[in-house]
RODO-2510 file (C-alpha; in nm, 4 decimals, decimal comma):
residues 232
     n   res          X          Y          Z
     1     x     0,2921     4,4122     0,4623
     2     x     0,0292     4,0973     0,3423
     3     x    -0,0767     3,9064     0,5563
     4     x    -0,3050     3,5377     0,5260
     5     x    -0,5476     3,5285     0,7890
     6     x    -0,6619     3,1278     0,6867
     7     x    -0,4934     2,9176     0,9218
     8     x    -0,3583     2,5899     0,7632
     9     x    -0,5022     2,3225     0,6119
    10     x    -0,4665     1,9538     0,5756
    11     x    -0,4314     1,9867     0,2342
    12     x    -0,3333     2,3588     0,1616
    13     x    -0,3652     2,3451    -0,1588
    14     x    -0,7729     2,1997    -0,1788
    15     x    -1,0113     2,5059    -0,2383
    16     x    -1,3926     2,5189    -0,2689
    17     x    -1,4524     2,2163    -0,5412
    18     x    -1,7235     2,1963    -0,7777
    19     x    -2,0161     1,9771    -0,6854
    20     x    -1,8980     1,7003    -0,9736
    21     x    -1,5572     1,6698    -0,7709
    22     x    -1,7533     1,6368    -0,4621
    23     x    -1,9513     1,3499    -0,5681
    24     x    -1,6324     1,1556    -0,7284
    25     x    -1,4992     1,1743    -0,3643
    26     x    -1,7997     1,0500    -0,2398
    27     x    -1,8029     0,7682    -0,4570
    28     x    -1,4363     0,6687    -0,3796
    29     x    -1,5659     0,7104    -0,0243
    30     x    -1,8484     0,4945    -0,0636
    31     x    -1,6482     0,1902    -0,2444
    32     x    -1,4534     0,0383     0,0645
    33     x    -1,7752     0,0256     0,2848
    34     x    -2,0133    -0,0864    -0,0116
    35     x    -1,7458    -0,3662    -0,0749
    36     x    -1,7356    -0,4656     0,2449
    37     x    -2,1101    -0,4237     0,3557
    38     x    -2,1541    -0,6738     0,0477
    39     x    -1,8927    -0,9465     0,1334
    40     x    -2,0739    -0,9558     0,5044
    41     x    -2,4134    -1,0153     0,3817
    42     x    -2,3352    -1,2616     0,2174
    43     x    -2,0830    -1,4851     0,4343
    44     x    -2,3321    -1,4515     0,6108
    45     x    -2,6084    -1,6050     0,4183
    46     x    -2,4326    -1,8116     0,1584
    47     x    -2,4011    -2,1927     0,3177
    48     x    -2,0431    -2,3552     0,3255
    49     x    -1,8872    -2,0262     0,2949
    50     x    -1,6122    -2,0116     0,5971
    51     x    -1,3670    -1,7125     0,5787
    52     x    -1,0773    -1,9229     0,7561
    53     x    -1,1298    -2,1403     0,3944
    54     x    -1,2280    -1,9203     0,1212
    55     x    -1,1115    -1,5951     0,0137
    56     x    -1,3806    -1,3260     0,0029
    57     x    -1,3236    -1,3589    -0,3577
    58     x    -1,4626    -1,6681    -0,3848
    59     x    -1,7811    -1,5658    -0,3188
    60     x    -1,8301    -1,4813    -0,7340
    61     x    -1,8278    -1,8022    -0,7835
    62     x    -2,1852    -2,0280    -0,7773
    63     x    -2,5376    -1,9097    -0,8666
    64     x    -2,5232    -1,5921    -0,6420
    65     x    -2,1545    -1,5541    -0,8158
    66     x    -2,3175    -1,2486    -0,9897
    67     x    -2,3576    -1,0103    -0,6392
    68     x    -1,9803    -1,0564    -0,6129
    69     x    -1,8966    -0,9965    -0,9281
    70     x    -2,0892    -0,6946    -0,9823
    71     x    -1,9524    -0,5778    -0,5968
    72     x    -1,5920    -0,5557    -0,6921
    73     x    -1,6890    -0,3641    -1,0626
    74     x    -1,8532    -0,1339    -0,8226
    75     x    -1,5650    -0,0851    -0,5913
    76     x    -1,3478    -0,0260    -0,8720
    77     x    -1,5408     0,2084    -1,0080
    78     x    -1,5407     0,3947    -0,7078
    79     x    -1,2032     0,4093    -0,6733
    80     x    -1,1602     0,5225    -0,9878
    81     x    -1,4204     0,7698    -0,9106
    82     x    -1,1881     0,8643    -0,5957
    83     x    -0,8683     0,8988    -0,8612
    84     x    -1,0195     1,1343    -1,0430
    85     x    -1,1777     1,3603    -0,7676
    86     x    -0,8529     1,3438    -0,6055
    87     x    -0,6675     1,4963    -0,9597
    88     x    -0,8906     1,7629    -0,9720
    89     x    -0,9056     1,8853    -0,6052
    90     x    -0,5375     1,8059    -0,5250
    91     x    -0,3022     2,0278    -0,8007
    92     x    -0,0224     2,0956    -0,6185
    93     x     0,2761     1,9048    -0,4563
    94     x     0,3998     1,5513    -0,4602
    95     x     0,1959     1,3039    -0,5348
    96     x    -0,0671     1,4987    -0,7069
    97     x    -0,0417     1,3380    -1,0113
    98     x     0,1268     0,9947    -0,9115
    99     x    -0,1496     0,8858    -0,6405
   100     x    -0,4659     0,9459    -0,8448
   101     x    -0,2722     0,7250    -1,1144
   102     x    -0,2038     0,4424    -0,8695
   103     x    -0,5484     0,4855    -0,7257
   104     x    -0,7254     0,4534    -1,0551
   105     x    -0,5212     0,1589    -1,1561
   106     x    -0,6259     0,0004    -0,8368
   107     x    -0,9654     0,0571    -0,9615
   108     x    -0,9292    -0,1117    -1,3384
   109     x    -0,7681    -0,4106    -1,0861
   110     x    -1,0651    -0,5113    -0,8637
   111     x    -1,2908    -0,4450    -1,1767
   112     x    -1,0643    -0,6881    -1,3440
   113     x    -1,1310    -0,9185    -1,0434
   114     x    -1,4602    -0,9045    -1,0753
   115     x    -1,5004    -1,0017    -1,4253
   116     x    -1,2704    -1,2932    -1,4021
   117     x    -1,3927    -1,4961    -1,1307
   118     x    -1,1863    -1,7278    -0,8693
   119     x    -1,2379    -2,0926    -0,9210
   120     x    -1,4899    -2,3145    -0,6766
   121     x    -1,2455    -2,4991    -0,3974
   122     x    -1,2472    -2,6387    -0,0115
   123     x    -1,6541    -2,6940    -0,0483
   124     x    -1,7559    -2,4015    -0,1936
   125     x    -1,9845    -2,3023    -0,3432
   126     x    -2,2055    -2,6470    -0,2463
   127     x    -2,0947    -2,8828    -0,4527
   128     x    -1,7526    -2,7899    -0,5121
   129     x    -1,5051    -3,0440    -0,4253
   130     x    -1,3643    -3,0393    -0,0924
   131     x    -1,0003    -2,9232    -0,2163
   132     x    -0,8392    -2,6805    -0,3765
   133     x    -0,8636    -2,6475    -0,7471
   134     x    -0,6386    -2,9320    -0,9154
   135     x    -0,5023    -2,6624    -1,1395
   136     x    -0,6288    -2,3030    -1,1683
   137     x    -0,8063    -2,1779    -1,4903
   138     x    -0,7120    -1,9172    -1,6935
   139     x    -0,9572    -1,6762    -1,4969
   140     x    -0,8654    -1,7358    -1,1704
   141     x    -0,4996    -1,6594    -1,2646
   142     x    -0,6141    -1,3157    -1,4348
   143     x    -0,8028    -1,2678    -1,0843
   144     x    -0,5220    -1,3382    -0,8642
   145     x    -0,2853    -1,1088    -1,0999
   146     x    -0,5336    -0,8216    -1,0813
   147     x    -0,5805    -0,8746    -0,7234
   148     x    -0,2045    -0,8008    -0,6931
   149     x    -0,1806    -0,5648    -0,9134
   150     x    -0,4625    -0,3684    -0,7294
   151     x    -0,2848    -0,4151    -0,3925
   152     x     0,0379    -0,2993    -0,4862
   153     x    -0,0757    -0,0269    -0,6470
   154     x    -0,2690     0,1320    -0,3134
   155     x     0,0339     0,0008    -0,1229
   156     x     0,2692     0,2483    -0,3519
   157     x    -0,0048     0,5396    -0,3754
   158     x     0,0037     0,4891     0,0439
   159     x     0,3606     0,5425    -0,0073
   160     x     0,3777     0,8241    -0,1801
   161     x     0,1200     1,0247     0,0516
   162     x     0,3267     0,9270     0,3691
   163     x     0,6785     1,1177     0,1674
   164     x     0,3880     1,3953     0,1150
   165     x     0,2589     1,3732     0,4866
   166     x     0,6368     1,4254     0,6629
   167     x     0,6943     1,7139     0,4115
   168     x     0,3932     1,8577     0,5168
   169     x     0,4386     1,7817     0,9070
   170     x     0,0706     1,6169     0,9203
   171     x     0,1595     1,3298     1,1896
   172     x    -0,1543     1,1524     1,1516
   173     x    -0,1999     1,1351     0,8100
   174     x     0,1710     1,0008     0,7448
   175     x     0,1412     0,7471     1,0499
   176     x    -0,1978     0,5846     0,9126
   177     x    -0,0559     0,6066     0,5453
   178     x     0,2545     0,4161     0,7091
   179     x     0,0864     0,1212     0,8637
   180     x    -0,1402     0,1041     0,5347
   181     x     0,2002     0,0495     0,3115
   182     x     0,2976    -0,2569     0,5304
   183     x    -0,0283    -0,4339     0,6006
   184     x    -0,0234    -0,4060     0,2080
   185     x     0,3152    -0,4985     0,1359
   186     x     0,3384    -0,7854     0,4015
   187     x     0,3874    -1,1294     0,3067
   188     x     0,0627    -1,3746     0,2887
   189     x     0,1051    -1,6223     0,5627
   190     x    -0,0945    -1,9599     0,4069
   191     x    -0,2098    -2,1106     0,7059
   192     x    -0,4397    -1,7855     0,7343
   193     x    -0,4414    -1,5971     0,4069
   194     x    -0,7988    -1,6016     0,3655
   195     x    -0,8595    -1,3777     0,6394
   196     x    -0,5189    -1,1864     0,6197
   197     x    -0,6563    -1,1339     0,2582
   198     x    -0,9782    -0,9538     0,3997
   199     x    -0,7868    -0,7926     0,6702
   200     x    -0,5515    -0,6280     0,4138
   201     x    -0,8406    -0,5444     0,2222
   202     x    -1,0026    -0,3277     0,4819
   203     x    -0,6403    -0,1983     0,5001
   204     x    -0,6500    -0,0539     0,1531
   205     x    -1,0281     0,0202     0,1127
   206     x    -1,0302     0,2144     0,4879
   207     x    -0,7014     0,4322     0,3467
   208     x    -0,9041     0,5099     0,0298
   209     x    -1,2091     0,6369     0,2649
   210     x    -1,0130     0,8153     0,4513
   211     x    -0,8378     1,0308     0,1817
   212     x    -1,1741     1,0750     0,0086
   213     x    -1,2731     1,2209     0,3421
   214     x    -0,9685     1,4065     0,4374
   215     x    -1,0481     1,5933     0,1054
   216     x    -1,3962     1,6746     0,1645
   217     x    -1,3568     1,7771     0,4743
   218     x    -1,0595     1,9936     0,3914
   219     x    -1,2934     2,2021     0,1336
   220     x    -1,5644     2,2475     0,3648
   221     x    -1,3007     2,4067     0,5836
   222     x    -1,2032     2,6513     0,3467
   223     x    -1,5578     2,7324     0,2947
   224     x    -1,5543     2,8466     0,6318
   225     x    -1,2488     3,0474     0,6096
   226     x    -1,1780     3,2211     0,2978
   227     x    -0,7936     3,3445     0,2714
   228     x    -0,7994     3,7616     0,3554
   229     x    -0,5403     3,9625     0,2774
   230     x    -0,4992     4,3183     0,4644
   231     x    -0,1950     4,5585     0,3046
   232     x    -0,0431     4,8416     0,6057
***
């Protein structure tokens, strides 16, 4: 008779990965917080900006534009960084080839973002009129579209890893993947988009962390155990 002495893991499938795997899931790790740690700074420091006005996109615009711009090329990179780590540690089962997909063309959207900036409105940057933009230039509707597109694509990769979840009866994992799909997938509410826009955003970048993560921590685990098997 065989017998496994591993107990189960989170991801059965995820064995001991190669230190270039390891860092691609760090870097996917890393791209929500960097994003984020960015955006604070400088709401913080840039006068006239007011998150119940302006998007955190908005911040590429003006002459410190460029920290925002190169901010979401560098969170797309990382989740594309997290796409591929993901493909290569995760070979099995469903999603295994759909979610790193979706994930990396999340990525190519906020790099898209970046390069095409959102117009100056409401104030800001100083100087800016004190409205919205009369009508939107071609770059600010490529931004909005890749913004979307970058949304919708986490919001279906969350989807995919909650089916994956229930099959594999991990309660946490398919709960937080749940409530990821519908902050995503709910409807913008004008009156406070701007902040229901960075809201949804820590949404998406926190899932992409947390799978990162999830994998990591899953191959340190079977470091410590290494699957026996004993024949009587």
């Amino acid at each position: 008779m065989t017998t496994n002495s591993a107990p189960r893991l989170a991801h059965s499938e995820v064995r001991t990965l190669p230190r270039s795997t390891r860092r691609l899931l760090l870097a996917g790790a890393a791209a929500g917080p960097l994003f984020y740690a960015s955006a604070l700074a400088q709401m913080l420091t840039r006068p006239g900006f007011d998150i119940r006005l302006h998007p955190i996109s908005q911040l590429s615009t003006g002459d410190l534009g460029w920290i925002q711009i190169l901010t979401f090329v560098l969170a797309g990179l990382g989740l594309i960084c997290l796409a591929l780590g993901h493909r290569r540690a995760v070979t099995v089962g469903l999603g295994r080839a759909a979610i790193p997909v979706l994930v990396a063309i999340s990525g190519v959207g906020f790099i898209a973002a970046g390069l095409f900036p959102q117009d100056p409105a409401n104030g800001f940057p100083l100087g800016a009129a004190d409205s919205p933009a009369a009508e939107p230039t071609a770059a600010a509707v490529v931004h909005m579209a890749a913004a979307i597109l970058a949304f919708t694509a986490l919001a279906v990769a969350a989807i995919v890893a909650l089916i994956r979840a229930i099959r594999e009866r991990r309660v946490a994992a398919a709960i937080g993947s749940g409530i990821v799909a519908m902050a995503l997938l709910a409807p913008v509410v004008p009156d406070i988009a701007s902040i229901q826009v960075a809201v949804t955003g820590l949404f998406a970048f926190g899932w992409c962390t947390a799978t990162a993560v999830s994998l990591l921590c899953s191959s340190r685990a079977s470091l410590a155990w290494t699957p026996t098997d004993s024949r009587r």
